[in-house]
C-alpha positions in Angstrom: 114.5 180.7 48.8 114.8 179.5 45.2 116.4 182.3 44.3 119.1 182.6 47.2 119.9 178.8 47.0 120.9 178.8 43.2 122.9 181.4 43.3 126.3 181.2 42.8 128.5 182.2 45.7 130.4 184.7 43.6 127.6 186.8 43.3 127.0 189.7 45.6 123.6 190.9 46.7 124.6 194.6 46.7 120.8 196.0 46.9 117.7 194.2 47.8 113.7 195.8 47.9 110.5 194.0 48.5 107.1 196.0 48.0 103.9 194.7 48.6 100.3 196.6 49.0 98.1 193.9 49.7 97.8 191.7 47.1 98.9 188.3 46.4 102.1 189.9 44.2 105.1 190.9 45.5 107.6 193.0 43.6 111.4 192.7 44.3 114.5 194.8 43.5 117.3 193.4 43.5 121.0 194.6 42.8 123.4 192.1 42.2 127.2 192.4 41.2 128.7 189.7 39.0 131.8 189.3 37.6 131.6 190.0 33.7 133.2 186.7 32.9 130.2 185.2 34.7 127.7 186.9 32.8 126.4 184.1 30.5 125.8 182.0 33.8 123.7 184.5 35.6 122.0 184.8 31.7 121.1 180.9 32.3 120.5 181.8 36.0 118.2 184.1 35.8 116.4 181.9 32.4 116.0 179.0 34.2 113.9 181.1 37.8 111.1 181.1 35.8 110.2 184.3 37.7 109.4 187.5 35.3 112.7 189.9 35.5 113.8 193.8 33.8 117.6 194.5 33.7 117.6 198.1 35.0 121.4 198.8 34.2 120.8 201.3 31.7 118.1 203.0 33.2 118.7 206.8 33.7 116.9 206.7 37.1 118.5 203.9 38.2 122.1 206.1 37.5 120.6 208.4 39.4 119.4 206.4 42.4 123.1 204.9 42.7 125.5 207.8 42.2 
């Protein structure tokens, strides 16, 4: 709920995963479409979570999964 209730309403969920085997660790996907103007807030946004995070954009099988 942290998550969903500091983000900004301009932001789009566009993809959203949760996996979890058993353990007490969940991992998330999550596909979110910001305006580029708004980039250095979802920077300070996603900073300021404290949660650990990868930016996928460039990843070839992340192209792959989305074409």
């Amino acid at each position: 709920m942290q998550f969903l209730n500091a983000m900004s309403p301009n932001w789009n969920i566009s993809l959203f995963h949760y996996r979890n085997h058993g353990s007490d660790v969940g991992r998330v996907l999550v596909g979110v479409q910001v305006p580029p103007e708004e980039m250095a807030e979802w920077q300070q946004f996603l900073d300021t979570l404290g949660y650990s995070y990868w930016d996928e954009t460039e990843n070839p099988a992340y192209r792959l999964f989305l074409r």
